[in-house]
Structures are given as structure tokens and as C-alpha cells.
DSSP file (Angstrom, degrees, kcal/mol; ACC not computed):
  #  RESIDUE AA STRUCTURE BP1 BP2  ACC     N-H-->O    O-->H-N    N-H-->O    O-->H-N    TCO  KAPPA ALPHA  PHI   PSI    X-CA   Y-CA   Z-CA
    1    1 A X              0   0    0      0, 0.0    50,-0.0     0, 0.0     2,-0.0   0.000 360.0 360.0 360.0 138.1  124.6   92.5  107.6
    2    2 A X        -     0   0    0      1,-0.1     3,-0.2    51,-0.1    50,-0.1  -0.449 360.0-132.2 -49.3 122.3  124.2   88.4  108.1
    3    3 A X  S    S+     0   0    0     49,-0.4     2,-0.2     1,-0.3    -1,-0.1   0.712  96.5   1.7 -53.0 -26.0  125.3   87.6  111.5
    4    4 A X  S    S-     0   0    0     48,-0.0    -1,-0.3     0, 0.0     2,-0.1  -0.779  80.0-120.7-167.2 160.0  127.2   84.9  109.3
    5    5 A X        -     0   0    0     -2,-0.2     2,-0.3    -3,-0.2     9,-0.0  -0.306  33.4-115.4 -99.2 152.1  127.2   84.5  106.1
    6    6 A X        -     0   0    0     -2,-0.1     9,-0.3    42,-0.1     2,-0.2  -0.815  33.1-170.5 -72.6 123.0  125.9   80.6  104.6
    7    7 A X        -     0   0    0     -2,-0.3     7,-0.2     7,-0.1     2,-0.1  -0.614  35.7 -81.2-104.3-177.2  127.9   78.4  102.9
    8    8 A X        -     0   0    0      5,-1.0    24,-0.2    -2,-0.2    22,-0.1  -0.256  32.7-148.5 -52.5 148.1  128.0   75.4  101.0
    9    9 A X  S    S+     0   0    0     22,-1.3    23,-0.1    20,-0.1    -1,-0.1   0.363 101.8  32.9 -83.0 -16.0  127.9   72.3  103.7
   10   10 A X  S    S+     0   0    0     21,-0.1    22,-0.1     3,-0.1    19,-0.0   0.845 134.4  14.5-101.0 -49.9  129.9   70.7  101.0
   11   11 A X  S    S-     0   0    0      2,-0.1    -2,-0.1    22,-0.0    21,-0.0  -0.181  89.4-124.6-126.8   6.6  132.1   72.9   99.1
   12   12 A X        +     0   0    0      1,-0.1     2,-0.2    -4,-0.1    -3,-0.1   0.509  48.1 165.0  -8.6  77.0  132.1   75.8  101.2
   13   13 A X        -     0   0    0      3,-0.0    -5,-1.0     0, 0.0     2,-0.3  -0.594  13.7-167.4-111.7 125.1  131.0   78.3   98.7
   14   14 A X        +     0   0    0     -2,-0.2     3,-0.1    -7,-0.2    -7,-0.1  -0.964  60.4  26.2-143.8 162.5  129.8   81.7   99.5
   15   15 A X  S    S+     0   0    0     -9,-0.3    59,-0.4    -2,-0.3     2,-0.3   0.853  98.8 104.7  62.5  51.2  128.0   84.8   98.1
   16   16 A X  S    S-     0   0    0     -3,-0.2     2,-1.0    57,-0.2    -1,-0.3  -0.913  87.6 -77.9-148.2 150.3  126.4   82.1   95.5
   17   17 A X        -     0   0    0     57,-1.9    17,-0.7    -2,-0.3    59,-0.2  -0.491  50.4-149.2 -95.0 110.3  122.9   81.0   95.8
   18   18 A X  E     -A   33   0A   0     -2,-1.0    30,-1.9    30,-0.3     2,-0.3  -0.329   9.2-160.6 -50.1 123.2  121.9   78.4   98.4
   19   19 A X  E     -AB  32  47A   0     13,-1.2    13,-1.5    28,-0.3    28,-0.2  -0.971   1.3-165.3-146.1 147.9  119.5   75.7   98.9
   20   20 A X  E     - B   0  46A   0     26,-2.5    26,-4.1    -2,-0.3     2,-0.7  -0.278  37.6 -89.0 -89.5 159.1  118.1   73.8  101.6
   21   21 A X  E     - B   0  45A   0     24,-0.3     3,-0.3     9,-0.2    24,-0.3  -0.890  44.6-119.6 -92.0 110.7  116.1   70.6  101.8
   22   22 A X  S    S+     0   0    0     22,-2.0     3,-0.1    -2,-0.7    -1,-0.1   0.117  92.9   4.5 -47.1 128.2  112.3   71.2  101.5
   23   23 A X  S    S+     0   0    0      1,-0.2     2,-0.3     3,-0.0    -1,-0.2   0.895 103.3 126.1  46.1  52.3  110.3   70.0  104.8
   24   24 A X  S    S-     0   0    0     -3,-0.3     2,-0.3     3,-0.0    -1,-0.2  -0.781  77.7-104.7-145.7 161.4  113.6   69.1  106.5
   25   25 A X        -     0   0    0     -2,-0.3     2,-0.3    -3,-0.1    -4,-0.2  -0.647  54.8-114.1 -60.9 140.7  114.7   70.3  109.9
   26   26 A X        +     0   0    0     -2,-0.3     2,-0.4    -6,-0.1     3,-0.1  -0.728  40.8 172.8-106.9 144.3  117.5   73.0  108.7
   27   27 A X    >   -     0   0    0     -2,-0.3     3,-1.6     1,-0.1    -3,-0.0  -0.975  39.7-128.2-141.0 124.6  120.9   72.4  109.4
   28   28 A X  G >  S+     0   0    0     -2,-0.4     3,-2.4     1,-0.3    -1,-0.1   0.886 109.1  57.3 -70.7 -52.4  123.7   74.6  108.0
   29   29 A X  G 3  S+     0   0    0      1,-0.3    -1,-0.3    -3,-0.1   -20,-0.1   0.666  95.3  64.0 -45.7 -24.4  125.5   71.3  106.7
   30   30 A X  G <  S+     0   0    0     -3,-1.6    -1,-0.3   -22,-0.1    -9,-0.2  -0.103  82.2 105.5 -97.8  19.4  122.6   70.3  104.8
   31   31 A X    <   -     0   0    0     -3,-2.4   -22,-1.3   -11,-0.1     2,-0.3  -0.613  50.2-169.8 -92.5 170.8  123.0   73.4  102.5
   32   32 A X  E     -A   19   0A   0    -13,-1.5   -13,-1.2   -24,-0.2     2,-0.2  -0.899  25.6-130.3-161.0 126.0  124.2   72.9   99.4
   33   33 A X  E >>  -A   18   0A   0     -2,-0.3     3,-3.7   -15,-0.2     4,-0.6  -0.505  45.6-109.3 -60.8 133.5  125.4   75.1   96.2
   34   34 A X  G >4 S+     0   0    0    -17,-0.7     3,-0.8     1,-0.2    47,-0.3   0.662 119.7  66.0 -38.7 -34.4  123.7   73.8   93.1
   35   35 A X  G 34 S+     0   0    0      1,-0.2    -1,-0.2    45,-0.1    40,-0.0   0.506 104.8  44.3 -54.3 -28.2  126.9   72.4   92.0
   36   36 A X  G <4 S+     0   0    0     -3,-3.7     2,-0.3     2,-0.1    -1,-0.2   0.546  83.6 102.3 -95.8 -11.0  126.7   70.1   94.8
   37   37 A X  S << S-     0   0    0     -3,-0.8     2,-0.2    -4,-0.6    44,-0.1  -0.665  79.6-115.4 -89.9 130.3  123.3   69.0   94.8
   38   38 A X     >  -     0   0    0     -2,-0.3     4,-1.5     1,-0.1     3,-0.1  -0.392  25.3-113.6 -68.1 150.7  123.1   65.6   93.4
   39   39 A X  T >4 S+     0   0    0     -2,-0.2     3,-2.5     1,-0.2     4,-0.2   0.898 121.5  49.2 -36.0 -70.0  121.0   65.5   89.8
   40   40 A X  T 34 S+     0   0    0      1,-0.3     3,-0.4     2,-0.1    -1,-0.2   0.521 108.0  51.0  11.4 -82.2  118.4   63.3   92.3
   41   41 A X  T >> S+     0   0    0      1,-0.2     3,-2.4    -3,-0.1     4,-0.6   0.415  87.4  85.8 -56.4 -41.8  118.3   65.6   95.1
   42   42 A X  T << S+     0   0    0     -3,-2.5    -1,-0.2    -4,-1.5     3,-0.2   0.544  76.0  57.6 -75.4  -2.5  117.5   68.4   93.3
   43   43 A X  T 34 S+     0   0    0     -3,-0.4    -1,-0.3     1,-0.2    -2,-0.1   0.607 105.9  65.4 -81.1 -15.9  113.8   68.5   93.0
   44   44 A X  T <4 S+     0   0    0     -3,-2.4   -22,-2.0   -23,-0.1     2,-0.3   0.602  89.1  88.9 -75.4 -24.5  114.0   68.3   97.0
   45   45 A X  E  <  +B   21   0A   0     -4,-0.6     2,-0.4   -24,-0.3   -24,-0.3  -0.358  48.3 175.4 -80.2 149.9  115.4   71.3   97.4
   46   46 A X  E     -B   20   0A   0    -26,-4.1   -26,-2.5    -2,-0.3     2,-0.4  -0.955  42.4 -74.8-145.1 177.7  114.6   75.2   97.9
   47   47 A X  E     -B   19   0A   0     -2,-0.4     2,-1.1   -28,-0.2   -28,-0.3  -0.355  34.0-128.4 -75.1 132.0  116.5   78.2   98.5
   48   48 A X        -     0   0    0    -30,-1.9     2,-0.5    -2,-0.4   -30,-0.3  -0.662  24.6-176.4 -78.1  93.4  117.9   79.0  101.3
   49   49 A X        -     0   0    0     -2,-1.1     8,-2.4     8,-0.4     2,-0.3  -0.859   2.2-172.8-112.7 106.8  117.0   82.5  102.4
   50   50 A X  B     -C   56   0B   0     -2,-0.5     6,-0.2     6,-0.2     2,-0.1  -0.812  17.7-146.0 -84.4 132.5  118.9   83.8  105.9
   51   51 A X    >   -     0   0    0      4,-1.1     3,-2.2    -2,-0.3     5,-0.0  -0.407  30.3-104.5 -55.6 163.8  117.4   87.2  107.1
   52   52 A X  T 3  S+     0   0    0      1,-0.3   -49,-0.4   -50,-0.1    -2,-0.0   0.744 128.1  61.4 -81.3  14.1  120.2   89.5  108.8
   53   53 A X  T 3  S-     0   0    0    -51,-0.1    -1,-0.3     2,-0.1   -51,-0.1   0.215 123.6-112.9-110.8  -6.7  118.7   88.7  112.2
   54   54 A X    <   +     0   0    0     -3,-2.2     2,-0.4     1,-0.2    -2,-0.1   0.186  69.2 140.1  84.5  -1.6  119.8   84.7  111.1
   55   55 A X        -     0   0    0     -5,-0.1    -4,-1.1     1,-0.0     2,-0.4  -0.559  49.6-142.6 -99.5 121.0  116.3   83.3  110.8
   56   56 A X  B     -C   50   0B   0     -2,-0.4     2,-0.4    -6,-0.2    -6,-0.2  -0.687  35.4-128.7 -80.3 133.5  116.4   80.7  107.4
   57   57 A X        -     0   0    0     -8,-2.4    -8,-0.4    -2,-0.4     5,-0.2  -0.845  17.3 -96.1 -88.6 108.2  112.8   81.6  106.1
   58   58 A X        -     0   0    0     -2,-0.4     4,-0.5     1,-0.2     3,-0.1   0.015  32.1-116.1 -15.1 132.2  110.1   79.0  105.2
   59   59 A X  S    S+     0   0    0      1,-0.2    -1,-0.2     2,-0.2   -12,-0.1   0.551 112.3  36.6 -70.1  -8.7  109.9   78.1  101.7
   60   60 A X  S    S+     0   0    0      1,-0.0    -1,-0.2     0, 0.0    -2,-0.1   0.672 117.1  46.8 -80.0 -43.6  106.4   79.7  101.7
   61   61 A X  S    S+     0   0    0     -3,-0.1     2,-1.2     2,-0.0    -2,-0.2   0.086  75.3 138.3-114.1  40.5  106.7   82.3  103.7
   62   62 A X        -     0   0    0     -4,-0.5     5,-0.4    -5,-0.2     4,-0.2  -0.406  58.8-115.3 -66.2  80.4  110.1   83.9  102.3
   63   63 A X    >>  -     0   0    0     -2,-1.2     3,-1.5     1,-0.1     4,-1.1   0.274  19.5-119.4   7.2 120.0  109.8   87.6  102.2
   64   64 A X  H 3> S+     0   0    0      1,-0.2     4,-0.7     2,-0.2    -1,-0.1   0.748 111.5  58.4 -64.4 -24.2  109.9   89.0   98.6
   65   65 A X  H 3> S+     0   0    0      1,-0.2     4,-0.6     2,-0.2    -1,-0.2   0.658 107.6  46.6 -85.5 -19.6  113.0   91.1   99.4
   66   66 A X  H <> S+     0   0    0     -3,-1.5     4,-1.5    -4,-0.2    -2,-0.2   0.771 114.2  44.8-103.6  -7.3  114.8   88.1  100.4
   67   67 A X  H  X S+     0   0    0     -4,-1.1     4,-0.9    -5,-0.4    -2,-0.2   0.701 114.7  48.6 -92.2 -12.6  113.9   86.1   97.3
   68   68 A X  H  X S+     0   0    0     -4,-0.7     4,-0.6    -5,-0.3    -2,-0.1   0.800 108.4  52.9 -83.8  -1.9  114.6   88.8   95.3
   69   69 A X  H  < S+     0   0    0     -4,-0.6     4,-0.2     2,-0.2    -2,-0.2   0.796 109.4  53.2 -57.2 -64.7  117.9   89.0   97.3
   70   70 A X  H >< S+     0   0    0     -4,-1.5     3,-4.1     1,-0.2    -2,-0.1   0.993 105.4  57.3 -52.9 -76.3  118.4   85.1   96.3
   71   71 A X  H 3< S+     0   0    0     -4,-0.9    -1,-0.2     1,-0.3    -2,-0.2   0.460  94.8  61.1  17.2 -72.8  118.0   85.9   93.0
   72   72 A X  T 3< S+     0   0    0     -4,-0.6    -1,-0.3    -3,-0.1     2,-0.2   0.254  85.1  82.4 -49.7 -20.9  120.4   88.1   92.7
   73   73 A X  S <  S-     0   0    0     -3,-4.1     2,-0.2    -4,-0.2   -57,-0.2  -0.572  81.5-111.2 -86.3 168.2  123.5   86.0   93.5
   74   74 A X        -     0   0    0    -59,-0.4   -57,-1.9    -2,-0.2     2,-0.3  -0.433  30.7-106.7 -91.6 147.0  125.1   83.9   90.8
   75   75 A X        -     0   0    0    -59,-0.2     3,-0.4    -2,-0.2   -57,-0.1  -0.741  28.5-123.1-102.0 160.1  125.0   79.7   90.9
   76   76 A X  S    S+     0   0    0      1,-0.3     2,-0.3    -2,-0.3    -1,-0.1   0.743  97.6  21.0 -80.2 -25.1  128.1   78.1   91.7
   77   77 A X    >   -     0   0    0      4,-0.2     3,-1.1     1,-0.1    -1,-0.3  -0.789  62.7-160.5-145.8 120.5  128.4   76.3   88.8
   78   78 A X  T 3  S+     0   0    0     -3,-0.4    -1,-0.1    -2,-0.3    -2,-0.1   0.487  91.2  71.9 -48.9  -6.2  126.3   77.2   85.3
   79   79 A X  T 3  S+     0   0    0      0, 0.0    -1,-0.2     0, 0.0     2,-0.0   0.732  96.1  58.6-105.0 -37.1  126.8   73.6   84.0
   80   80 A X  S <  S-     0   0    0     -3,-1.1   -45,-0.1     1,-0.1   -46,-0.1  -0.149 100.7 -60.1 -73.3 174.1  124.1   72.1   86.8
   81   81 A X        -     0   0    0    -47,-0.3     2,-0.2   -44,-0.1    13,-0.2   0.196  51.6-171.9 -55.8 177.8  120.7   72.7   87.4
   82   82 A X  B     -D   93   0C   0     11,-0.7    11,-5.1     9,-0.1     2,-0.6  -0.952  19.6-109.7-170.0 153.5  119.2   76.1   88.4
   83   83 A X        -     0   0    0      9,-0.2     9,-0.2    -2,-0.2     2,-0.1  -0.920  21.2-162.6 -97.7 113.9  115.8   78.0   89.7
   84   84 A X        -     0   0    0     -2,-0.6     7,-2.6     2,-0.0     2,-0.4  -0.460   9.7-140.4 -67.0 164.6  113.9   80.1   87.9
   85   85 A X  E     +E   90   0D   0      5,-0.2     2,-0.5    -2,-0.1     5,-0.2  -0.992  16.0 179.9-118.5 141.0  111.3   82.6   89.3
   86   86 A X  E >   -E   89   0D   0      3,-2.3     3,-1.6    -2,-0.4     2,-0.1  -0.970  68.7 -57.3-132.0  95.6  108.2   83.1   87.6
   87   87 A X  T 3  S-     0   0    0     -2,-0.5     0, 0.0     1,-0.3     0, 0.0  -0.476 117.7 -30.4  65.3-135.2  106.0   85.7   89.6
   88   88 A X  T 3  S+     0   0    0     -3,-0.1    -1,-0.3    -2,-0.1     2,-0.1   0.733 123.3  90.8 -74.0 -39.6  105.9   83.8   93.0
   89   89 A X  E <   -E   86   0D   0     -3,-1.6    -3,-2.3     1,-0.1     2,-0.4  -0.305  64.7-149.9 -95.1 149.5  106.1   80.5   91.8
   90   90 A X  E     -E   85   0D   0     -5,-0.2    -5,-0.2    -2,-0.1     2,-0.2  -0.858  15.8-178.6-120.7 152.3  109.7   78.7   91.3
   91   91 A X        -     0   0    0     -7,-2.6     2,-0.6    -2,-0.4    -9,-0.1  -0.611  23.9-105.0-137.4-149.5  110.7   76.0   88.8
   92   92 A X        -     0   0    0     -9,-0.2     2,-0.5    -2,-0.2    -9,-0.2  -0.975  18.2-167.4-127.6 110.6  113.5   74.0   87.8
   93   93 A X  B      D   82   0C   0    -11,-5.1   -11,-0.7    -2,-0.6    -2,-0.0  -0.938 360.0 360.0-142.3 123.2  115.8   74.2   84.9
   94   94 A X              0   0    0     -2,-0.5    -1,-0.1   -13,-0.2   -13,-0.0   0.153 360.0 360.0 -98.5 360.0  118.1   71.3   84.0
């Protein structure tokens, strides 16, 4: 189990798939449910993957069991943007 669980910084949203700002210090407030993510914003972002030990994972060096983990949750809202996975590589679909 997650020593605690990640929300939304915004929306407080859980058990929905997370992202973080890419090459940014990480800060729990500065997650954000897709729903929340300005149109803008979103090319800045990547997922936000907690191990249960708490450690938010590099966007490089994420483990395969926690992006397939990510993956596996639902976006908070279907009407906004989303990641696909392809292999290793992630993309964007508006």
C-alpha cells in the first residue's frame, strides 16, 4: 500500500491517473488530473508514478510495473487530453 495515496493539487481527485510537471522540483500541489491541466500545460507534463515506499519516480527511470500500474487507472475527465503508451515511449492525444 501507498503510504498516501496522490491527489489532484487542484480538484482533489484520487485513484485517477496523475501527472506531474516534467524537469520540475515535485511538489504534491503541482499534480494535476488531466482534467485540470490547462490545454497549454499539457505537453509539460508526465505521469506521476508514487512507489509504495513514496518515492515519485523519474520520468525516465519509472519502473514498468508502475507505468503499467498508471495505465491502469482511468482519466478524470474523458473530454480532455490523455497519454497513450506505445512500447516505452508516451504520446499525447488531444
Amino acid at each position: 500500500m501507498l503510504k498516501k495515496e496522490l491527489c489532484c493539487g487542484k480538484c482533489k481527485a484520487k485513484g485517477v491517473r496523475l501527472y506531474r510537471w516534467y524537469s520540475f522540483m515535485f511538489t504534491e500541489s503541482d499534480v494535476r488530473c488531466n482534467g485540470c491541466i490547462e490545454p497549454d500545460e499539457f505537453s509539460g507534463m508526465v505521469p506521476c508514478c508514487k512507489d509504495e515506499d513514496g518515492t515519485v519516480w523519474g520520468y525516465m527511470s519509472t519502473p514498468k510495473e508502475l507505468v503499467d500500474e498508471f495505465y491502469k487507472l482511468p482519466e478524470n475527465n474523458k473530454n480532455e487530453p490523455t497519454w497513450l503508451k506505445y512500447g516505452f515511449d508516451y504520446t499525447i492525444q488531444k
